[in-house]
C-alpha positions in Angstrom: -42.1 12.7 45.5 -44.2 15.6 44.5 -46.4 14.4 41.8 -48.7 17.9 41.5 -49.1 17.9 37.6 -48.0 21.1 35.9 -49.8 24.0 34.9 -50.6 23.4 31.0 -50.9 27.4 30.4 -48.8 29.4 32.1 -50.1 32.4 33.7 -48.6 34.9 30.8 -50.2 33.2 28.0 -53.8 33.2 29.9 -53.3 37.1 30.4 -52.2 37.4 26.9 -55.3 35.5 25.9 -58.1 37.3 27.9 -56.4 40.6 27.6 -56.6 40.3 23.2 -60.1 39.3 24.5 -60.7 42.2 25.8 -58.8 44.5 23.3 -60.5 43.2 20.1 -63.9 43.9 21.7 -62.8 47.5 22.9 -61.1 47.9 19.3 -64.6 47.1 17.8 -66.2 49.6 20.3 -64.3 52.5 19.9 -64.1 52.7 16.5 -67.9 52.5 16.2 -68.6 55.2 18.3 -65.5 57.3 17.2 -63.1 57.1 20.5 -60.0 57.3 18.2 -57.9 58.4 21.3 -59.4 54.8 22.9 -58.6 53.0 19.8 -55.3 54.2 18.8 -54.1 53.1 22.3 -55.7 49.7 22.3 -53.9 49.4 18.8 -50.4 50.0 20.2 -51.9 47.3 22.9 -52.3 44.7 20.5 -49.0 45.3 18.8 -47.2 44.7 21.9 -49.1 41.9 23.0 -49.0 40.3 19.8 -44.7 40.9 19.2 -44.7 39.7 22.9 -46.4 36.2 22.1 -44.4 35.9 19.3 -40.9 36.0 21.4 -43.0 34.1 24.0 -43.4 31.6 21.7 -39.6 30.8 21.0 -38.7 31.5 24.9 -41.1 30.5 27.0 -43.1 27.8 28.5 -42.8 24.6 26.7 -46.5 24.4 25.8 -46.6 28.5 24.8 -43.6 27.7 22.4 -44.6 26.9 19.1 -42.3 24.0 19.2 -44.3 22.7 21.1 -47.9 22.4 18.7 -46.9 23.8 15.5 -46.2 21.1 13.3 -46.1 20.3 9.5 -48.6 18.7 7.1 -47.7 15.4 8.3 -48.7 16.2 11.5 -51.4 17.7 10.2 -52.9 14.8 8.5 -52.2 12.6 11.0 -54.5 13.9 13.2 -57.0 14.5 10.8 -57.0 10.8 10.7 -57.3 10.0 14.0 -54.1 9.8 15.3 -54.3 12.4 18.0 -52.2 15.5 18.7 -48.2 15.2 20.0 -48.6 18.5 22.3 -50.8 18.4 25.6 -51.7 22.3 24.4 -52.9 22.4 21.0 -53.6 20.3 18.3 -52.1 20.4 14.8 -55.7 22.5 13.5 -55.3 24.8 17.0 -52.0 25.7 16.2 -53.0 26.8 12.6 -55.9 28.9 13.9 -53.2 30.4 16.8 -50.7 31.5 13.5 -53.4 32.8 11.9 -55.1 35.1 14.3 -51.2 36.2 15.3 -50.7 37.0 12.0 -54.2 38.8 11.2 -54.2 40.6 14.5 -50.4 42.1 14.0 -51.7 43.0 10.5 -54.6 44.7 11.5 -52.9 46.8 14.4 -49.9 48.0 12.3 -52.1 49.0 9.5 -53.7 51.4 11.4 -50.9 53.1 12.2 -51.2 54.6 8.3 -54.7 55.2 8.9 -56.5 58.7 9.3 -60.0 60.1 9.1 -59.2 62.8 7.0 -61.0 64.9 9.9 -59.8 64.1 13.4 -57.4 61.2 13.6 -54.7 60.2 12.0 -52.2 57.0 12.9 -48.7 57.9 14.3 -47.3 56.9 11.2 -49.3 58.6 8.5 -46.8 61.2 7.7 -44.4 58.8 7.0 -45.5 57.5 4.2 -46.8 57.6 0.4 -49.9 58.4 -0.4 -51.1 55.3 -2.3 -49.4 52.9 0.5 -51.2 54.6 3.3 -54.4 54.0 1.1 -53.2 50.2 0.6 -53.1 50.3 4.8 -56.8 51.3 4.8 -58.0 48.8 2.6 -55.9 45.6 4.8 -56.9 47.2 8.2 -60.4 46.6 6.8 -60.1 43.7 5.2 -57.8 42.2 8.2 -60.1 43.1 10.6 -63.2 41.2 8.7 -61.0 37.9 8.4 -60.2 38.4 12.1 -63.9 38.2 12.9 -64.6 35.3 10.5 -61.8 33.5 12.5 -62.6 34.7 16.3 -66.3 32.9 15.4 -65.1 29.9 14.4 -62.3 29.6 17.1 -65.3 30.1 19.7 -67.5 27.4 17.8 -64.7 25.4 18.1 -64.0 26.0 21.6 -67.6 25.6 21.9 -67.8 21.8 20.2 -64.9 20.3 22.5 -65.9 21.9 25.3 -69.8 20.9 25.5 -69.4 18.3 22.5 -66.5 16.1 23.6 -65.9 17.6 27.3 -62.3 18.6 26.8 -62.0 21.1 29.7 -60.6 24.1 27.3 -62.3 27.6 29.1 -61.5 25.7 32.9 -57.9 25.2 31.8 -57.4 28.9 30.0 -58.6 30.2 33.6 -56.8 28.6 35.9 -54.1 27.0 34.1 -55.3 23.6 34.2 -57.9 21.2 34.3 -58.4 17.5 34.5 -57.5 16.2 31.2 -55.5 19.3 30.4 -52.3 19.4 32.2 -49.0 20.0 31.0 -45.9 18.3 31.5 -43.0 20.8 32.0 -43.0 23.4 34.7 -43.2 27.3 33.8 -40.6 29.4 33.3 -40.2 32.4 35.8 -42.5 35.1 35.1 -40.0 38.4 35.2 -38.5 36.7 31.6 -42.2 37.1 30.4 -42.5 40.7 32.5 -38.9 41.2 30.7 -40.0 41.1 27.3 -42.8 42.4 27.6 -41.0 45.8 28.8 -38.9 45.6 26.1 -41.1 45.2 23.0 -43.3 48.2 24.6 -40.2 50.3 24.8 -39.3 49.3 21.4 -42.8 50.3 20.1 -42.5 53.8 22.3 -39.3 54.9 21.0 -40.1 53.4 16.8 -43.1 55.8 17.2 -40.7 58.5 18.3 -38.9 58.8 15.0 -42.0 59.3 13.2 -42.3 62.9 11.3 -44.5 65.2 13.3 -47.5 66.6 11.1 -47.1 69.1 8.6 -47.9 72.6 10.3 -51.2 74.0 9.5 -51.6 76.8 7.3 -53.9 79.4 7.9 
């Protein structure tokens, strides 16, 4: 009898996770130094990664589902005391920080696709809307992006606590999978249903854009 414990993340949810990583650092980046071109693609990025972890989380893996760690106040409270957390993946707190950066990092990515310069960018979407809800847009893609920022540092302070503090195994198992401590107990589902949907929410995304109004012509 094979006994080989199971992976606790599957390998879509650790790309997922070091590739928003990656894109909130290069989202910072370009817009610092003005790459708009750079920053308009790693905000379609993040929308499609996000929507994708979303539909991940209903169809996937059992520990990416949010079945699986999302629980209510109960739950919530019941850890709080003591009582430990139901899912191998996250606990009741993890699984409000995951809803929360989901939520913030959507926000922030579609906002800016009503945002514009005024000189040499605007969003794919600027031209479809009003005036005051494209302002409304810039205000939440700022403010969204400064919550996001307030959360990413106390996610890694948390990380930081079990992971030094209380030697939970958290980075180890985000690499490879899993760790000693952190396994899961169902096996992954195949990866062409994550490869799938992850196809199909970019296509989505590509062909929304598409029916966007085209620029007003310049006048001369």
């Amino acid at each position: 009898m094979n006994s080989k414990p199971h992976v606790l993340w599957d390998l879509p949810i650790r790309i997922f996770h070091w590739s928003i990583v990656a894109c909130v650092l290069l989202a910072w980046l370009s817009a610092e130094f003005d790459y708009y071109d750079v920053h308009e693609w790693v905000g379609y990025t993040v929308i499609v990664l996000v929507v994708w972890r979303i539909i991940w989380g209903i169809v996937g893996s059992r520990h990416a589902r949010f079945s699986d760690f999302v629980t209510g106040p109960a739950g919530i409270i019941a850890y709080l005391k003591g009582k430990g957390a139901a899912s191998a993946g996250h606990n009741p707190l993890g699984a409000l920080s995951v809803i929360a950066l989901l939520g913030l990092l959507l926000l922030q990515a579609v906002s800016g696709l009503f945002n514009s310069d005024d000189v040499l960018f605007s969003g794919p979407l600027y031209y479809a809307a009003e005036t005051e809800f494209r302002d409304t847009m810039g205000v939440i893609h700022e403010i969204a992006f400064d919550l996001l920022v307030v959360l990413i540092v106390l996610h890694v302070l948390v990380i930081a606590w079990h992971q030094l503090r209380l030697h939970e195994k958290l980075l180890q198992a985000m690499i490879k999978g899993r760790a000693a401590g952190r396994e899961g107990r169902a096996a992954p589902v195949p990866l062409w249903r994550a490869l799938l949907i992850l196809v199909l929410v970019a296509a989505a995304l590509w062909w929304g854009l598409e029916q966007a109004p085209a620029p007003p012509p310049v006048m001369w």
